[in-house]
C-alpha positions in Angstrom: -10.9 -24.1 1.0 -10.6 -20.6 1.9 -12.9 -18.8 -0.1 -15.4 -21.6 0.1 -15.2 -22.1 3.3 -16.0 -17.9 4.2 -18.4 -18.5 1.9 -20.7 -20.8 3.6 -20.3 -18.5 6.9 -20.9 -14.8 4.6 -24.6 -14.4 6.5 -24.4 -15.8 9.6 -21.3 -13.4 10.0 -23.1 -10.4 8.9 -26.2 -11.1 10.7 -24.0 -11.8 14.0 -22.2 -8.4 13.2 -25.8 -6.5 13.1 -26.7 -6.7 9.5 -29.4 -6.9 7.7 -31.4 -9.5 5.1 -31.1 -6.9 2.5 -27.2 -5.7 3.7 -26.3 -9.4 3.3 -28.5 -9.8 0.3 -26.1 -6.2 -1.3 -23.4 -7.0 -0.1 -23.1 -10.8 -1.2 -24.5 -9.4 -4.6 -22.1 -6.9 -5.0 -19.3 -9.7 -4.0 -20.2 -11.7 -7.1 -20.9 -9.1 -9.3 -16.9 -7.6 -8.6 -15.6 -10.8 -8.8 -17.1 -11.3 -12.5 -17.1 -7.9 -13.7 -13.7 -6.4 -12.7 -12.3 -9.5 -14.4 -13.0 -7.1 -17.8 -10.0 -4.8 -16.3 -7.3 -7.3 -14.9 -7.5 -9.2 -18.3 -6.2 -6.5 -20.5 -4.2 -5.6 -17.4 -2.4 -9.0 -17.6 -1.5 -9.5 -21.2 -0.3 -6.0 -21.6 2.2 -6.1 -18.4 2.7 -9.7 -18.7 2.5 -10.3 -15.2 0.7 -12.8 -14.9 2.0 -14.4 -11.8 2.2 -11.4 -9.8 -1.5 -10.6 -10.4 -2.1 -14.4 -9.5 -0.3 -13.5 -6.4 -2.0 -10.7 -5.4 -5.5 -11.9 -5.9 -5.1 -15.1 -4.0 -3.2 -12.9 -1.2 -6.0 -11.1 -0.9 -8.1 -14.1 -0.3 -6.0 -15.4 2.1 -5.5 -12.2 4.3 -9.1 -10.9 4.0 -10.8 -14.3 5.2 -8.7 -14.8 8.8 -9.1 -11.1 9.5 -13.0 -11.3 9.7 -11.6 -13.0 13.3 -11.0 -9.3 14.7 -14.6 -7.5 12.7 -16.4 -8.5 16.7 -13.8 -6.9 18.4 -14.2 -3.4 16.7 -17.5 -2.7 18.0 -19.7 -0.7 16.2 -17.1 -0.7 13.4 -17.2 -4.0 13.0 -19.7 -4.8 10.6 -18.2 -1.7 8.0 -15.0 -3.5 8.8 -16.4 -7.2 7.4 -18.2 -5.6 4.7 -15.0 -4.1 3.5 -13.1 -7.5 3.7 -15.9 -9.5 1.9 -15.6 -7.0 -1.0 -12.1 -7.4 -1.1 -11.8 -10.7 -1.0 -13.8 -10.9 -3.8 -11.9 -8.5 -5.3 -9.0 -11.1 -5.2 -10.9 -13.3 -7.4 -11.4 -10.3 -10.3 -7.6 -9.9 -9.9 -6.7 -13.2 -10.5 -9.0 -15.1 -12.5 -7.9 -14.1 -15.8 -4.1 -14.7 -15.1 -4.5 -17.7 -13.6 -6.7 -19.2 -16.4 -4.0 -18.1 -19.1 -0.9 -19.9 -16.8 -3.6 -23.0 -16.6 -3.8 -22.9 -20.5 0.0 -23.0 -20.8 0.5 -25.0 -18.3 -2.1 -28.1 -19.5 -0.8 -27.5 -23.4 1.6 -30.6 -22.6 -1.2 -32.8 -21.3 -4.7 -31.7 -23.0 -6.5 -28.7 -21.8 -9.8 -30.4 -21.1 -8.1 -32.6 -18.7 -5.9 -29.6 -17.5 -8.9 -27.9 -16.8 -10.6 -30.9 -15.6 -7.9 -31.6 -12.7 -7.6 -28.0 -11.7 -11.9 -27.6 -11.2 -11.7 -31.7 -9.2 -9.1 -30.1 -6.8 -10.9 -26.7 -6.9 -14.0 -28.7 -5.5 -12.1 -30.5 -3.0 -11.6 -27.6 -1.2 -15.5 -26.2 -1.9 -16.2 -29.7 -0.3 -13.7 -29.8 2.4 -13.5 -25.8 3.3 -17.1 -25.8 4.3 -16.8 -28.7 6.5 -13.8 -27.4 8.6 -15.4 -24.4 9.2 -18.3 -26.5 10.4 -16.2 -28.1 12.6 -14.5 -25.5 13.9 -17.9 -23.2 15.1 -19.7 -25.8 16.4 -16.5 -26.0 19.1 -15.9 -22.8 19.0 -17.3 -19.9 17.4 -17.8 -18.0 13.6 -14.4 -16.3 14.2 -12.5 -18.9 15.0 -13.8 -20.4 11.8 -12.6 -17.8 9.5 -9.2 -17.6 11.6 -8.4 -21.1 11.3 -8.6 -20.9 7.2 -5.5 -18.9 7.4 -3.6 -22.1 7.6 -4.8 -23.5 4.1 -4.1 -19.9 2.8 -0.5 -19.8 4.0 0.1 -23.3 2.1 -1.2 -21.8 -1.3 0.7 -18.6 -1.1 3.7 -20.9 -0.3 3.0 -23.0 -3.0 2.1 -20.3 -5.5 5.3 -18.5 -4.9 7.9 -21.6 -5.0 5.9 -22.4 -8.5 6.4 -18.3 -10.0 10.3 -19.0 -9.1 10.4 -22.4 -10.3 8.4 -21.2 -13.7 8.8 -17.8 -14.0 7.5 -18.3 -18.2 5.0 -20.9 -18.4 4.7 -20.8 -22.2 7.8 -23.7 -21.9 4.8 -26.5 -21.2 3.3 -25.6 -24.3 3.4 -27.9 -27.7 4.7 -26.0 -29.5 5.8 -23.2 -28.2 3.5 -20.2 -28.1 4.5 -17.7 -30.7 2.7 -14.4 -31.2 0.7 -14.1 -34.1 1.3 -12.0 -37.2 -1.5 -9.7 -37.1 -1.1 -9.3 -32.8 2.6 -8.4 -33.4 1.9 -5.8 -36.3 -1.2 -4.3 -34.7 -1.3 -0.7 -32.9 -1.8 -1.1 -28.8 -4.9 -0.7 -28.2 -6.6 1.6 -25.8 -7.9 0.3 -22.5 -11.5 0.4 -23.0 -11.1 -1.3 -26.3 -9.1 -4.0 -24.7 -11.6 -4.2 -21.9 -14.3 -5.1 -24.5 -12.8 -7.8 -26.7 -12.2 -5.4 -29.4 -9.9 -7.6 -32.1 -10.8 -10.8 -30.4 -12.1 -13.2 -33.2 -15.9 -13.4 -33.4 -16.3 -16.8 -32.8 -15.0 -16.2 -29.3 -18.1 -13.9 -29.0 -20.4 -16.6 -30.8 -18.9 -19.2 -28.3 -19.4 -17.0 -25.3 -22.5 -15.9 -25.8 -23.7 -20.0 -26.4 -21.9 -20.4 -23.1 -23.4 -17.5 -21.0 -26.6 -18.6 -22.3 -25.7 -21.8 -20.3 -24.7 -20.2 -17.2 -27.7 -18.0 -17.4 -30.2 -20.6 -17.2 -29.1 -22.6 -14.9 -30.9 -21.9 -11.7 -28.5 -21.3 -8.7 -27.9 -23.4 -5.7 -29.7 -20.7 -3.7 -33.2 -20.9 -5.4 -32.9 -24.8 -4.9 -31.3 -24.5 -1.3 -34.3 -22.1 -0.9 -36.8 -24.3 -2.3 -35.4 -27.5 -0.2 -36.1 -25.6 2.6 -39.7 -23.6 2.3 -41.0 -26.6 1.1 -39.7 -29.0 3.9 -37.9 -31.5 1.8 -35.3 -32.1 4.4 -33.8 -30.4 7.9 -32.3 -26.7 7.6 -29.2 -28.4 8.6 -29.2 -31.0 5.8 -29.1 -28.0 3.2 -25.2 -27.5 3.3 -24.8 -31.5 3.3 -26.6 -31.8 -0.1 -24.7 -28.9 -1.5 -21.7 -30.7 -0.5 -22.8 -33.6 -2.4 -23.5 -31.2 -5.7 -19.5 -30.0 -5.1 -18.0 -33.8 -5.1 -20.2 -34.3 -8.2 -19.1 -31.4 -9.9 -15.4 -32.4 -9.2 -16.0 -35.7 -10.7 -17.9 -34.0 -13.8 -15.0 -31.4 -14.3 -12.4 -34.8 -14.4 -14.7 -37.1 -16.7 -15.9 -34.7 -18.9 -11.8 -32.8 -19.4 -10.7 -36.5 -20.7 -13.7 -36.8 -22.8 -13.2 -33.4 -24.3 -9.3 -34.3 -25.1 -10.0 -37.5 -26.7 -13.2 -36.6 -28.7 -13.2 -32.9 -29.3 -15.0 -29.9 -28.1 -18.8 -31.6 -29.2 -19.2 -33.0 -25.7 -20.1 -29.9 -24.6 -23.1 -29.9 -26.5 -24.5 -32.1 -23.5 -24.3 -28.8 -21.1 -27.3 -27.1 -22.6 -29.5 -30.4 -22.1 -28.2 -30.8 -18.2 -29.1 -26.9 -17.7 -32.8 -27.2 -19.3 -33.8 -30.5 -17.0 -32.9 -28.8 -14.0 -35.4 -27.2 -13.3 -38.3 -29.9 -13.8 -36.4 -31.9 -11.3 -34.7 -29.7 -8.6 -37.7 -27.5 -8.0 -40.5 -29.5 -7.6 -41.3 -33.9 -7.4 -40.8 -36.2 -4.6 -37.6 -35.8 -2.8 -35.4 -38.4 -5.2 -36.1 -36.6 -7.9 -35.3 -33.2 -6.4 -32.1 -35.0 -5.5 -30.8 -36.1 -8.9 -31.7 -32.4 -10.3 -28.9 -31.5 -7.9 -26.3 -33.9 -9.1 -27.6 -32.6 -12.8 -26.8 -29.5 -11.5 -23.8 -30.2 -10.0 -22.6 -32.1 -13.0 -23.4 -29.2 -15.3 -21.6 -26.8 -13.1 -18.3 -28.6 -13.0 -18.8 -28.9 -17.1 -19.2 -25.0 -17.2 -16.2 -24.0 -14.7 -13.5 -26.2 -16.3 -14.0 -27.5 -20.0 -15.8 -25.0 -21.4 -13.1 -22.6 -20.6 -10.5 -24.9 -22.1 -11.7 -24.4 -25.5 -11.5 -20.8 -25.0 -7.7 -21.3 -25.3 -8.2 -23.1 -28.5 -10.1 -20.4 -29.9 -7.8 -17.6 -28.9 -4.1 -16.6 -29.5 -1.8 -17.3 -26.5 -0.9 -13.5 -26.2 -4.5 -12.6 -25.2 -6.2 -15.2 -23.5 -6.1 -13.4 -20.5 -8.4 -10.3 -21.8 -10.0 -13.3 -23.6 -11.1 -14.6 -20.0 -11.9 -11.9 -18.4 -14.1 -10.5 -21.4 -15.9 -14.1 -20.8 -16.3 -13.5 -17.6 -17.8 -10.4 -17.9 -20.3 -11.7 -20.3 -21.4 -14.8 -18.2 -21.4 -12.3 -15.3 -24.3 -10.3 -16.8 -26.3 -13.4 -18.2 -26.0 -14.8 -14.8 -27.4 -11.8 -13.0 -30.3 -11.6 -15.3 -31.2 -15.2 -15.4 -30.8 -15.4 -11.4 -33.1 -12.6 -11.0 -35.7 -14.2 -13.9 -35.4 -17.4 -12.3 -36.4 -15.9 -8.9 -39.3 -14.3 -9.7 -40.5 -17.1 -12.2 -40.2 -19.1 -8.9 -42.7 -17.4 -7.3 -45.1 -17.0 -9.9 -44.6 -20.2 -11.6 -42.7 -23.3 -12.4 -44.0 -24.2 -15.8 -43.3 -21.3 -16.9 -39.8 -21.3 -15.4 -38.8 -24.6 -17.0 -39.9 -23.6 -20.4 -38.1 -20.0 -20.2 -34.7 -21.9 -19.3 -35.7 -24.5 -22.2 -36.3 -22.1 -24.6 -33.0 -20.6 -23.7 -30.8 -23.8 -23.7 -32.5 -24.4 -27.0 -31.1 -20.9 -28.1 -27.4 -21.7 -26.6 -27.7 -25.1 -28.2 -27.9 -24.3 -31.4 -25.1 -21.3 -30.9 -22.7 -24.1 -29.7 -23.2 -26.2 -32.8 -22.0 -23.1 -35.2 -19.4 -22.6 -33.0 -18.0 -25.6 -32.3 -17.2 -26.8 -35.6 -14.3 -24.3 -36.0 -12.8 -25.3 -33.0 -12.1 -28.8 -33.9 
């Protein structure tokens, strides 16, 4: 709710502070980028120090105090705007922090129930609050103001630290949910520590992991972003500006449904159902970018659907492909590599966008065909 629901206000607060289409444009691209990429460092950072609930901690404190401070960035004057800038990067910072570590307590924690529905629960509540974040901060500025929208998301913020903190004392080793109990492997307990860099990289993670990652990235590469269709919707006059954040609302519920249907599926029948991902990402394009307005509707809920596949599931199995002691560096080495495929294949969409759309849905095709056939050599060693 917090995150999500700055998120939906990161321009209009920006622009109100004085900035920019290109300082928004920077700045929400450097966001991202920090929130993938630094995800390489608090990874090895986690499974070396084992502490993974304070990093947890930290990075959703930072969330939760960033966001309601943007409430005082008008009141600085003409420091105002360095002042937001400052918190947006640090709140995405937060993420980075705790992505990793929270993904490895997730893995322990679903062991007892099945991973791809562990997964599956965690990105269905994850998209209530992308659905309902937005909506309250929609409420909130149209009777009040943009500050008063980021202030009043220090309430669900409080309730997660809460909540996170009661769960750290309660838990304080989450290997205890899993069945059986994590033990370290041979070759990770004989092995010399490696350096940071090294560790930063993957180095001594199994090659499949790379294989699988790489099939993955491929997936998250070529799947266009909201923004190009949001974008699209709107230069094309497919529906009201104001409709725009509605139909991304709808995409968020579907996701949350996806992420729960597709979790049980992957427990019961192995990790094959994600072979469906690469087929959602390559008709995306045909039908979100261009047909009547139905069409370009249902390419939303494909996308939608494919995006809840690719932040919950998918990273279940990369727990089943990697030893408990370094799944954290596991995560944030796949985060780094999805990072850089998404930056390339959100700039290649973009400019394929303006040139043209045939050639834009066969260049994501042609990739998905690629990750496809990546997944099927992959997948087979994981069940």
């Amino acid at each position: 709710m917090v995150y999500e629901g700055a998120r939906s206000m990161y321009g209009p607060v920006l622009a109100a502070l004085g900035a920019s289409g290109l300082v928004v444009g920077l700045v929400t691209g450097a966001g991202e980028a920090m929130a993938l990429v630094l995800r390489l460092v608090f990874g090895p950072v986690a499974d070396r120090t084992g502490r993974y609930w304070s990093l947890t901690i930290l990075g959703y404190g930072l969330t939760a105090l960033c966001v309601p401070l943007l409430w005082f960035a008008p009141r600085l004057g003409a420091a105002g705007l360095a002042f937001a800038v400052v918190l947006i990067l640090l709140e995405r910072l937060g993420k980075a922090i705790r992505s990793p570590s929270k993904s490895a307590l997730l893995a322990h924690a679903a062991g007892a129930v099945g991973r791809g529905r562990g997964f599956g629960v965690h990105k269905a509540l994850d998209q209530v609050g992308a659905f309902a974040g937005p909506l309250v901060v929609a409420a909130v500025v149209a009777g009040a103001s943009v500050w008063a929208g980021m202030a009043v998301l220090a309430v669900p913020g409080a309730v997660a630290m809460a909540l996170l903190v009661v769960l750290a004392l309660r838990v304080p080793d989450p290997s205890v949910y899993d069945t059986p109990p994590a033990s370290v492997a041979p070759e990770l307990a004989s092995s010399p520590r490696r350096g940071w860099l090294a560790e930063a990289v993957g180095v001594g993670l199994p090659p499949v992991f790379f294989r699988y990652a790489m099939a993955c990235s491929l997936t998250t590469g070529g799947l266009v972003t909201f923004g190009i269709i949001g974008y699209h919707l709107t230069v094309d006059g497919l529906v009201p500006l104001a409709a725009v954040p509605l139909v991304y609302a709808g995409a968020m519920a579907v996701e949350a449904v996806a992420a729960l249907a597709v979790g049980s599926v992957y427990d019961r029948t192995g990790s094959k159902v994600l072979l469906v991902v690469p087929v959602l990402v390559a008709v995306v394009p045909a039908l979100a970018l261009g047909g009547p307005l139905v069409l370009v509707l249902l390419g939303v809920a494909v996308w939608g659907f494919a995006h809840g596949v690719q932040d919950s599931t998918i990273k279940a199995a990369v727990a089943d492909l990697v030893p408990a002691p370094r799944r954290a560096t596991a995560y944030g080495v796949f985060a780094g590599i999805q990072g850089a495929l998404a930056i390339v294949g959100g700039a290649g969409a973009g400019w394929l966008y303006d040139r043209s759309l045939p050639a834009l849905v066969l260049a994501v095709v042609a990739t998905q065909v690629l990750a496809l056939a990546l997944l099927l050599t992959t997948l087979r060693q994981i069940d």
